[in-house]
C-alpha positions in Angstrom: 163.3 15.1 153.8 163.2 17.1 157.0 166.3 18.0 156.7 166.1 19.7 153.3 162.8 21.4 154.2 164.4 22.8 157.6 167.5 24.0 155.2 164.8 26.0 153.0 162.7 27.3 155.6 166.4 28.1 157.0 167.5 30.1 154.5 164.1 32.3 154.0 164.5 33.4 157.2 168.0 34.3 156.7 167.0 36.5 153.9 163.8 38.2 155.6 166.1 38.7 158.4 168.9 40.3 155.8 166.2 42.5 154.0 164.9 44.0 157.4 168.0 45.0 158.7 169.2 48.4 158.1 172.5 48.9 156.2 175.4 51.5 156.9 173.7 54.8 155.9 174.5 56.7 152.6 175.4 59.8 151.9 172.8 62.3 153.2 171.2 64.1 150.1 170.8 68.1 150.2 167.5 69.2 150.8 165.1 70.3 148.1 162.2 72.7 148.1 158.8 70.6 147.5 156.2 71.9 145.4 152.9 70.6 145.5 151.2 69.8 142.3 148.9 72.6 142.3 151.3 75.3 142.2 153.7 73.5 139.4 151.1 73.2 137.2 149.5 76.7 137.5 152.9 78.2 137.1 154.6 77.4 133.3 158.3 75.8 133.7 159.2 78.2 130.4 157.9 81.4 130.1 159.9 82.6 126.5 157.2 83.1 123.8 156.9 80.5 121.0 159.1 80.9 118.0 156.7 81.1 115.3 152.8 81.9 115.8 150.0 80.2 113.9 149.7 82.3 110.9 153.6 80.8 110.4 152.5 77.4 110.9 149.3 77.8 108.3 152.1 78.8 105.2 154.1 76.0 106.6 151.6 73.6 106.5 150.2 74.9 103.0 154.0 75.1 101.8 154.6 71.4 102.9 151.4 70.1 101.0 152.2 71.7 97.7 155.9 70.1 97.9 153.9 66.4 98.5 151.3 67.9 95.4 154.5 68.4 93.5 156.1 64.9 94.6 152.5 63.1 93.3 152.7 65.0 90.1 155.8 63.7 89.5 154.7 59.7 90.3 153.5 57.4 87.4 154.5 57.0 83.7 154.7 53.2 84.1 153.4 51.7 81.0 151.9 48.8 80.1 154.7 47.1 78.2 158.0 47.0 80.3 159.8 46.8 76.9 158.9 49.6 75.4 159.7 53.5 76.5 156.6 56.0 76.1 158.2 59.7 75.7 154.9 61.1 76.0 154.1 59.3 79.0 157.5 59.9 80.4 158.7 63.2 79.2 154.9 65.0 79.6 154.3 68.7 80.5 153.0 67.2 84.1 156.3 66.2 84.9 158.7 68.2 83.2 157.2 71.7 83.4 154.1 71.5 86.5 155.8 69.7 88.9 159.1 71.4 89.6 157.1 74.6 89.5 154.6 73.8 92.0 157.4 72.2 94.4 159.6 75.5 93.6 156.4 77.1 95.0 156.0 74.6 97.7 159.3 75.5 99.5 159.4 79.2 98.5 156.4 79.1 100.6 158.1 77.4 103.8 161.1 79.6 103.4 158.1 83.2 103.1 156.4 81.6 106.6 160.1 81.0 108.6 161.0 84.4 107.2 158.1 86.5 107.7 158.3 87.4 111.4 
């Protein structure tokens, strides 16, 4: 049992021993400027303007919510009965006529707030 126990402590000294010598050396890397903190965060890595301003983003967002209005307008007309078809249900002024105007409206919207600048 000595034996094996010598073999072990053996061979954890052989690693420590690997680990703290120092190995052929690797290529040397250039030098880079350091920066602290401080000045990297004071100092803005871009300094080109945003794209579109917050008015843009408003008619975006109201453009975006009348295309999901539109989508919910258009849910529903499930009827009771599976076997029997409801045209009024189904073909109703809500769905045919409402819907495709307010989502027409919804992305002429969008397409007003990416084109307006």
């Amino acid at each position: 049992m000595s034996k094996q126990h010598n073999k072990k402590s053996d061979r954890r000294e052989a690693q420590r021993a690997a680990a703290n010598t120092p190995r052929a050396a690797a290529t040397p890397k250039p030098a880079t400027p350091r920066t602290s903190s401080r000045t990297a965060a004071a100092k803005p890595a871009n300094d080109r303007p945003l794209t579109f301003g917050r008015d843009t983003y408003i008619w975006m967002g109201i453009g975006f919510g009348l295309v999901v209005l539109s989508l919910l307008l258009m849910s529903g007309g499930r009827g009771e009965d599976p076997a029997v078809f409801d045209e009024n249900v189904i073909y109703s002024f809500r769905k045919i006529t409402l819907a495709p105007i307010v989502m027409l409206a919804g992305l002429g919207t969008v397409i007003y707030a990416i084109l307006k600048k």
